[in-house]
C-alpha angles and dihedrals in degrees: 000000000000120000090254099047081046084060097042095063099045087051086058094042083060089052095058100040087047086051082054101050097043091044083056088051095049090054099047100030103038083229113174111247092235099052087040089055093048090045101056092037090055107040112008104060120070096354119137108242107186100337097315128095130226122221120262111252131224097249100188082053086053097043090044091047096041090048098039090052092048099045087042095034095127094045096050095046088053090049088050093047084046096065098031116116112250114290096022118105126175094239097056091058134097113276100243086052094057089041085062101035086049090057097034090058093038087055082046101042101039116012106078094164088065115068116244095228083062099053091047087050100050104048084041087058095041083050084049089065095044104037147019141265093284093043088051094045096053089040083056105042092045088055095038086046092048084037086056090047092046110021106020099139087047090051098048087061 
């Protein structure tokens, strides 16, 4: 992987962790889509916070992603519900699980140029920095389950 590709995907890393983290904030903090995307575009991506930067972010991924979940936001929650094992709904989970299965199933829904392996991949990792082994299991198998119902022949490759 060349040093550019390399940048490239830790650029969109940031964007996903940074979905993750303005979806949370809409929820909890019944933030407007448009003031939460100007917000982390101005002053979340390549800042300096103590004496360590933060990558830059992909800010037409973040805008894409944060628009697409909250324009398809019913769709993607039934698809969630759809794929959740008996007795668990979405709306009984914590809310940064939900902020990472949302953008997870909107990558896996609606962005076809993206694959879906590295979508999974992606929000499993972002659940690896915010819950344990239990929290990232369920996170996985919910994606990989909606990934099997909407991209299987991508995702048997």
């Amino acid at each position: 992987m060349s040093k550019r590709s390399q940048q490239r995907a830790q650029e969109r890393s940031a964007t996903r962790l940074g979905v993750v983290q303005a979806l949370y904030q809409m929820e909890a903090g019944e933030t407007p889509l448009d003031k939460v995307i100007e917000e982390f575009q101005m002053h979340r991506f390549g800042i300096d916070v103590d004496g360590i930067e933060l990558p830059l972010g992909d800010e037409a991924l973040f805008e894409g992603i944060m628009r697409g979940v909250i324009e398809f936001q019913v769709e993607i929650d039934r698809g969630i519900d759809g794929v959740l094992k008996e007795g668990w709904r979405l709306d009984r989970l914590d809310s940064t699980l939900r902020a990472i299965l949302r953008a997870g199933a909107y990558e896996l829904l609606h962005r076809k140029d993206i694959p879906p392996k590295v979508s999974i991949s992606e929000y499993v990792h972002i659940a690896e920095g915010f819950f344990g082994k239990d929290e990232v299991g369920f996170v996985n198998g919910a994606l990989d389950r909606l990934g099997q119902a909407h991209r299987a022949a991508e995702l048997s490759n």
